[in-house]
C-alpha positions as CSV (number, residue, x, y, z in Angstrom):
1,X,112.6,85.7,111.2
2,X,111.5,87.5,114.0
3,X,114.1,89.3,116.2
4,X,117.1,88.4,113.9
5,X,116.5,91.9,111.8
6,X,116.7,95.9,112.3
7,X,116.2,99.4,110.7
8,X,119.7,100.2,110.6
9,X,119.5,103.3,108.6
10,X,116.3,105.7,107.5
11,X,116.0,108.9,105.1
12,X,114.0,111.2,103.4
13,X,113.5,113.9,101.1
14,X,111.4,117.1,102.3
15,X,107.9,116.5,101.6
16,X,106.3,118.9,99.2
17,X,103.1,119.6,96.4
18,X,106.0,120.2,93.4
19,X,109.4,118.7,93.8
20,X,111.2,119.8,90.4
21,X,112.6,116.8,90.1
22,X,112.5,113.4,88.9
23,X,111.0,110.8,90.8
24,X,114.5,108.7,90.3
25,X,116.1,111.6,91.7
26,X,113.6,111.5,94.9
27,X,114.5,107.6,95.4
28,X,118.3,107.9,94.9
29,X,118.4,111.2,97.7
30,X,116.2,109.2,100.1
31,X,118.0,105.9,99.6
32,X,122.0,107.5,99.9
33,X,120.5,109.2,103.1
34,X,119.1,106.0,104.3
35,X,122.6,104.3,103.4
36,X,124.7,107.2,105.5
37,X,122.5,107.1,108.6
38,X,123.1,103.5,109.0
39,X,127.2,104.6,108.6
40,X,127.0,101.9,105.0
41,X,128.3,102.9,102.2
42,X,126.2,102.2,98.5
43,X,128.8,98.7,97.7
44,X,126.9,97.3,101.4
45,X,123.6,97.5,99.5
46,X,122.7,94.1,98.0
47,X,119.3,93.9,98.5
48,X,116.5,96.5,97.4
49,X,112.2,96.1,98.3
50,X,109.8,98.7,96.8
51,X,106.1,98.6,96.0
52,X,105.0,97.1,92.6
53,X,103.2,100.7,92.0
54,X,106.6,102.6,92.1
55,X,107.7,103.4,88.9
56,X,111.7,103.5,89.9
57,X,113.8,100.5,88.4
58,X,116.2,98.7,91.1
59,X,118.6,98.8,88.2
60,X,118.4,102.6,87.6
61,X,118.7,103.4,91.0
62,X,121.7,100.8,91.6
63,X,123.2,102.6,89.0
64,X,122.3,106.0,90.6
65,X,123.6,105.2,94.0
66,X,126.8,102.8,93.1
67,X,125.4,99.8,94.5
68,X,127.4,97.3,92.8
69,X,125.5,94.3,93.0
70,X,121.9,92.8,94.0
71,X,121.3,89.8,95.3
72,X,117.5,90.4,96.4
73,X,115.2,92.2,94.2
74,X,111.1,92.2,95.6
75,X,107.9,94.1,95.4
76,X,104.9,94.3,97.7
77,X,101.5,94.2,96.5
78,X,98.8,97.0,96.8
79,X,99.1,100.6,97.4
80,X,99.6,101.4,101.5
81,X,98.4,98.2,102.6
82,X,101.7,96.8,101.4
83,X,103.5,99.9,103.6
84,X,104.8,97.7,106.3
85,X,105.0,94.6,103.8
86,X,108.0,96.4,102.9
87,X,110.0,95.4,105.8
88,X,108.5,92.0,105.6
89,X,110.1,91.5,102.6
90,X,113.4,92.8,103.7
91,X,113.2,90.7,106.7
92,X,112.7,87.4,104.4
93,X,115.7,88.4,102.5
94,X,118.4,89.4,105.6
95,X,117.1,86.3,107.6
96,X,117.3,84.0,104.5
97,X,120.8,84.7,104.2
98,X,119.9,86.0,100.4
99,X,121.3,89.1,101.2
100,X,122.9,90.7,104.0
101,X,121.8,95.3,103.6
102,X,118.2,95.5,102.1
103,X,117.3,99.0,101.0
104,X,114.0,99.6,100.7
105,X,112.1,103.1,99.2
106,X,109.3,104.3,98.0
107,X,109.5,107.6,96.2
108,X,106.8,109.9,93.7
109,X,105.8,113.0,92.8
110,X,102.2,112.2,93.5
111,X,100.9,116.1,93.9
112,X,102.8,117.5,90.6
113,X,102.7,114.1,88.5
114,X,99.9,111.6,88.6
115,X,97.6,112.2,91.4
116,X,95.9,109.0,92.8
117,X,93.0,111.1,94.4
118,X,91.7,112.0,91.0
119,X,89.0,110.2,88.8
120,X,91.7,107.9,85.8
121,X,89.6,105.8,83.8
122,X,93.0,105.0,82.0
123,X,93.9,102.6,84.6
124,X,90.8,101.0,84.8
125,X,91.0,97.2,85.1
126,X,88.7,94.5,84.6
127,X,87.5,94.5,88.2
128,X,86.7,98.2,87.8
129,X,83.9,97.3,85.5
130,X,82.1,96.4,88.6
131,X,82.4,99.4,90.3
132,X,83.2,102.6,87.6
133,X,79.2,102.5,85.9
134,X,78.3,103.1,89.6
135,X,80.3,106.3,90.0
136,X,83.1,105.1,91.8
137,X,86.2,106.4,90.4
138,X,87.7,107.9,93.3
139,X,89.3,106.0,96.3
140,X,87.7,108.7,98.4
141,X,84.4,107.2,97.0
142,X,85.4,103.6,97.2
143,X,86.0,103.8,100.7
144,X,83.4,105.9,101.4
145,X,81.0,102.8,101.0
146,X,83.3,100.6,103.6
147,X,83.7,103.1,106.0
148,X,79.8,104.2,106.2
149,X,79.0,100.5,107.4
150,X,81.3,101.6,110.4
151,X,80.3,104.7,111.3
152,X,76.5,104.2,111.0
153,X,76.6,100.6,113.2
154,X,78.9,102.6,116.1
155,X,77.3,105.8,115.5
156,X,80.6,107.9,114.7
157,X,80.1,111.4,113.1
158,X,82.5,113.4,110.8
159,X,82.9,115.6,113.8
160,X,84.2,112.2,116.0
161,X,86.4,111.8,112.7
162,X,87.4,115.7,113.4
163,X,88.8,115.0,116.8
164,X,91.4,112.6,115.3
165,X,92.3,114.9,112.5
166,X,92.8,117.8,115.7
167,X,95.3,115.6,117.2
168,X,97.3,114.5,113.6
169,X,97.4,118.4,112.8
170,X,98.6,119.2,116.3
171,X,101.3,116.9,115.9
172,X,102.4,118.0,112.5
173,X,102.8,121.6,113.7
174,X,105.6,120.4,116.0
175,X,107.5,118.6,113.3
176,X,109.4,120.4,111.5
177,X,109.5,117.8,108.4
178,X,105.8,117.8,108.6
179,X,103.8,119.5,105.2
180,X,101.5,121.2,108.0
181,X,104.2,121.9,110.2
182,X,103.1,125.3,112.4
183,X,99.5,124.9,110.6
184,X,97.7,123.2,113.6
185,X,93.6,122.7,112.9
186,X,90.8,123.5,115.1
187,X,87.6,121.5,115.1
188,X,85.6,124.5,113.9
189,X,87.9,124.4,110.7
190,X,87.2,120.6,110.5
191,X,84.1,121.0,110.8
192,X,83.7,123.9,107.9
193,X,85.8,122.2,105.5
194,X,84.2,121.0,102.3
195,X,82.5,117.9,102.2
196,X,84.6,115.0,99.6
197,X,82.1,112.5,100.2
198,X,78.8,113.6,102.1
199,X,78.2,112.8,104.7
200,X,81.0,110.9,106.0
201,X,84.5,112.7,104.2
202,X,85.2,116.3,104.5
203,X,88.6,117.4,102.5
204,X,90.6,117.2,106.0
205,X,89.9,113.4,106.5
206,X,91.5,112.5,103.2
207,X,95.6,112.4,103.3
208,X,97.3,114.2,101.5
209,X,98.7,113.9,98.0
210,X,102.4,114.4,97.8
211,X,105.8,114.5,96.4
212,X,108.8,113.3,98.0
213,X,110.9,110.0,98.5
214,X,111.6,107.5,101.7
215,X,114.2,104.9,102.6
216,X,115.4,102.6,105.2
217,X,117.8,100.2,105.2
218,X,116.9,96.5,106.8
219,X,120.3,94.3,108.8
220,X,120.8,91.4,110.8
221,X,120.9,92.5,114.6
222,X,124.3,91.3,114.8
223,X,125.5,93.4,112.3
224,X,123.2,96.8,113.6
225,X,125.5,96.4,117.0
226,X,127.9,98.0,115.0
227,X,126.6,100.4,112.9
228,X,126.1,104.1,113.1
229,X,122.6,104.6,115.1
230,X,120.9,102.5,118.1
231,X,119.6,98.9,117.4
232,X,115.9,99.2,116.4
233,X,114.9,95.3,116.3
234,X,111.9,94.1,114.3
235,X,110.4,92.5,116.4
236,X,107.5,91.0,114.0
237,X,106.5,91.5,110.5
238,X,103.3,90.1,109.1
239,X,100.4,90.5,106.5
240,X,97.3,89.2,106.7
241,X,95.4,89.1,103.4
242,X,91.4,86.9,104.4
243,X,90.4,87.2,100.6
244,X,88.4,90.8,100.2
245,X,89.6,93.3,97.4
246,X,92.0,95.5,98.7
247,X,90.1,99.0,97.1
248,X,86.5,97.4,97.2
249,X,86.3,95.4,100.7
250,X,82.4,95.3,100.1
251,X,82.6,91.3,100.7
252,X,82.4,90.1,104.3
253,X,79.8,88.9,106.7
254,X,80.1,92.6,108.3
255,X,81.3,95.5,106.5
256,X,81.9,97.4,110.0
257,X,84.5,94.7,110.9
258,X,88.4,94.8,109.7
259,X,89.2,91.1,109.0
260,X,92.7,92.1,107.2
261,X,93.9,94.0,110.0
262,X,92.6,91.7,113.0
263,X,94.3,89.2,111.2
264,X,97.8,90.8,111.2
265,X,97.2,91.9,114.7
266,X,96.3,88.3,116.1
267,X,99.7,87.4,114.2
268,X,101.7,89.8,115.7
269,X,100.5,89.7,119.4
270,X,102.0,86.0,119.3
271,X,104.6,86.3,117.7
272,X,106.1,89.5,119.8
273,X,104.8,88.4,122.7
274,X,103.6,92.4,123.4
275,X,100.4,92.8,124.4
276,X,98.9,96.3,123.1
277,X,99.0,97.8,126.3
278,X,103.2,97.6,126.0
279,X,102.7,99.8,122.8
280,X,104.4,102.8,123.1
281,X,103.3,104.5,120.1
282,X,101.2,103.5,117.0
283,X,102.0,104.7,113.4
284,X,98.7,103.8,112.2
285,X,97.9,104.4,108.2
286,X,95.3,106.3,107.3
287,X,94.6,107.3,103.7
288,X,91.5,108.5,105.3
289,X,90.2,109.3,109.1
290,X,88.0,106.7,109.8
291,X,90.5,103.8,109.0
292,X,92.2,104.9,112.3
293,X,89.3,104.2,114.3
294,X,88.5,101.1,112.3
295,X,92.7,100.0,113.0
296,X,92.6,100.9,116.6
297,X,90.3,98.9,117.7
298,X,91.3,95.7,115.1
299,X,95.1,96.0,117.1
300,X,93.2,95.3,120.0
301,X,93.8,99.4,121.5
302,X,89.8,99.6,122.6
303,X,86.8,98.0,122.0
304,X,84.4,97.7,118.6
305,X,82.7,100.8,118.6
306,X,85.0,102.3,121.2
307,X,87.7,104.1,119.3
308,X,85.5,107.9,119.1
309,X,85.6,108.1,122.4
310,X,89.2,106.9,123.0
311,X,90.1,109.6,120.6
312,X,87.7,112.0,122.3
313,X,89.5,111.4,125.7
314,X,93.4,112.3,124.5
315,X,94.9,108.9,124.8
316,X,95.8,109.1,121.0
317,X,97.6,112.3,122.2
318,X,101.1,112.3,123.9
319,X,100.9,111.0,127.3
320,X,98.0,109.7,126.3
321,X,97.3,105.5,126.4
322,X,98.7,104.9,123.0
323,X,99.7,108.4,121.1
324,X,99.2,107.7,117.3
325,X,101.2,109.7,114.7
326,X,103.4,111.4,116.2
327,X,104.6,112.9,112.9
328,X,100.8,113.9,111.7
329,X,100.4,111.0,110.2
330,X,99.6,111.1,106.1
331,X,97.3,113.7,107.0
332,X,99.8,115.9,108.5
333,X,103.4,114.9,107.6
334,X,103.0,113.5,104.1
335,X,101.8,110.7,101.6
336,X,104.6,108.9,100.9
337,X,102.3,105.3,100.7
338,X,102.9,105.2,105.0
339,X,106.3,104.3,104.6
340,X,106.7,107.7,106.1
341,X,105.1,106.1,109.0
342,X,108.0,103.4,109.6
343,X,110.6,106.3,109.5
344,X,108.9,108.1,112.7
345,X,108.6,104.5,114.7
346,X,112.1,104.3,114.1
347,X,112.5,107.9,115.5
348,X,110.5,106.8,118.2
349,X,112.5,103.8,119.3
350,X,115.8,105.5,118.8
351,X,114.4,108.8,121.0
352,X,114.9,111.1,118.4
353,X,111.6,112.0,116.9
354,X,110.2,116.0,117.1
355,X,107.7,114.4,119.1
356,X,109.3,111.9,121.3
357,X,107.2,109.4,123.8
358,X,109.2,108.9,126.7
359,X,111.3,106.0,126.9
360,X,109.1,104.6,124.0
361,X,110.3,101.0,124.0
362,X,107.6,99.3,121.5
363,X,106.2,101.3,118.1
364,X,103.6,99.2,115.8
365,X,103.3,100.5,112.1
366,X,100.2,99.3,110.7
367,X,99.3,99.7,107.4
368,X,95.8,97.7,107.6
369,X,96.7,94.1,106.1
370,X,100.6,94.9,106.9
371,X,102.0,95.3,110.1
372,X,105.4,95.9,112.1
373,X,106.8,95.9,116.0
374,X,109.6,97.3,116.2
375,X,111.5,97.3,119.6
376,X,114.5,98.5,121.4
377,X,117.4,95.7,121.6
């Protein structure tokens, strides 16, 4: 599969706190933006991959956007972990021969409709009775437990979490899609924002809750060459999934470690042949800050216990070592489950991003126990 497949198209709605409309509607703008950017029409679509959380039927939005037939219909597990499982799936299908134009989306009103930040005991399922009579009905608290491991073995601070959330903000205010876009943060504001879960989560290290819709549309290379925008190959698309629960990953030999993630990136070093060094920019998901320090240094970017200080010396900045989110991240731009993320990598490659890296020829979009390289042709 890998090499044989590209982003040929990508679109969005804007990103907002109250849409006004239907969460259909969201998917169908995204998706017929997607569908013109690669120069397609809706009758090339025969293929669609969402997220089994999304509540938007293939068959109502076939219907919304005149596709006229699917041949490939597929959903990725979890919540953002499945982000760049997305394009996996899409890959699978294009290189398979099961269908030739996948359009994949992933579209909410997750700020004006249900909000996945607050306490829903309606949802609750069986493996929640483990966790719920403990007080855990947040996934800011869930986390919480995972990340503390982490931050007390390297001895990382909220205010080392601060300095990554400076740099997300900073490059949100330059991006004109961004939510926080010309609302840059200083530490001190960090710093005096309220705690979500003491001592570890202040409200600025949690991403944001949002409404709006993404697309892109997945090709064979051959068939990119002559479409609308630049070839951006995938390179590599992998998951690696070593057995912990995807919300409650309170089950390995070390809780500091990232086994899902070291997984994906062992998988996808070989497989590209890139070493992280080549990476021009990281799209790195991050429903809260410290699973950016936690993913840079499972990707191989710095040593255990290293990534504060990485951060803390600007090479997660532009014209840093590796700049990360150049969009503002979920923090910044939007939560739109990191699929947001994959839209600005393609930016990236095809040198059109708010925020470009210069002559950025490599962008990884990691999504924890999902990732993707995608390359210039």
């Amino acid at each position: 599969m890998d090499r044989t497949t590209a982003i040929t198209g990508i679109g969005q709605t804007e990103f907002s706190k109250r849409s006004g409309r239907s969460e259909i509607q969201l998917a169908a703008e995204a998706g017929r933006a997607a569908i013109l950017d690669a120069g397609l029409s809706p009758a090339d679509i025969d293929g669609m991959v969402t997220f089994t959380l999304d509540q938007n039927d293939e068959i109502q939005l076939m219907n919304n956007l005149g596709v006229r037939e699917l041949k490939w219909v597929s959903r990725t597990s979890f919540g953002g972990g499945g982000a760049s499982a997305t394009a996996q799936h899409a890959v699978a299908a294009v290189a398979a021969g099961a269908a030739n134009h996948v359009l994949v989306y992933r579209a909410f009103n997750e700020r004006s409709g249900h909000r996945f930040g607050q306490p829903d005991d309606s949802r609750a399922s069986e493996r929640m009775n483990w966790y719920l009579p403990f007080g855990l009905d947040t996934p800011a608290k869930f986390y919480a437990m995972w990340y503390s491991r982490y931050m007390q073995r390297y001895g990382v601070t909220n205010e080392d979490l601060g300095r990554y959330v400076v740099v997300a903000r900073k490059h949100a205010a330059t991006n004109p899609a961004a939510w926080y876009y010309e609302k840059p943060l200083s530490l001190e504001q960090h710093q005096e924002s309220r705690w979500i879960v003491e001592p570890l989560l202040r409200l600025y290290d949690c991403c944001q809750e949002s409404d709006g819709g993404v697309a892109y549309v997945v090709s064979r290379v051959e068939q990119a060459r002559d479409l609308a925008q630049p070839v951006v190959v995938i390179n590599a698309a992998v998951q690696g999934n070593v057995g912990s629960d995807v919300m409650f990953p309170y089950y390995g030999a070390e809780l500091s470690d990232y086994p899902d993630a070291e997984a994906c990136a062992a998988q996808l070093w070989q497989r590209s042949g890139v070493r992280p060094a080549e990476v021009s920019v990281a799209m790195i998901y991050e429903n809260f800050s410290p699973v950016v320090l936690m993913q840079l240094e499972s990707y191989g970017f710095c040593a255990k216990g290293e990534a504060k200080d990485f951060i803390g010396d600007g090479q997660i900045e532009i014209g840093g070592a590796t700049p990360v989110n150049t969009n503002g991240g979920l923090l910044g731009e939007g939560y739109i489950h990191g699929v947001n993320n994959i839209l600005e990598a393609v930016r990236q490659i095809r040198g059109t991003a708010a925020n470009q890296v210069p002559d950025a020829r490599h962008a990884l979009a990691a999504a924890g126990r999902s990732a993707i390289l995608l390359s210039r042709e």
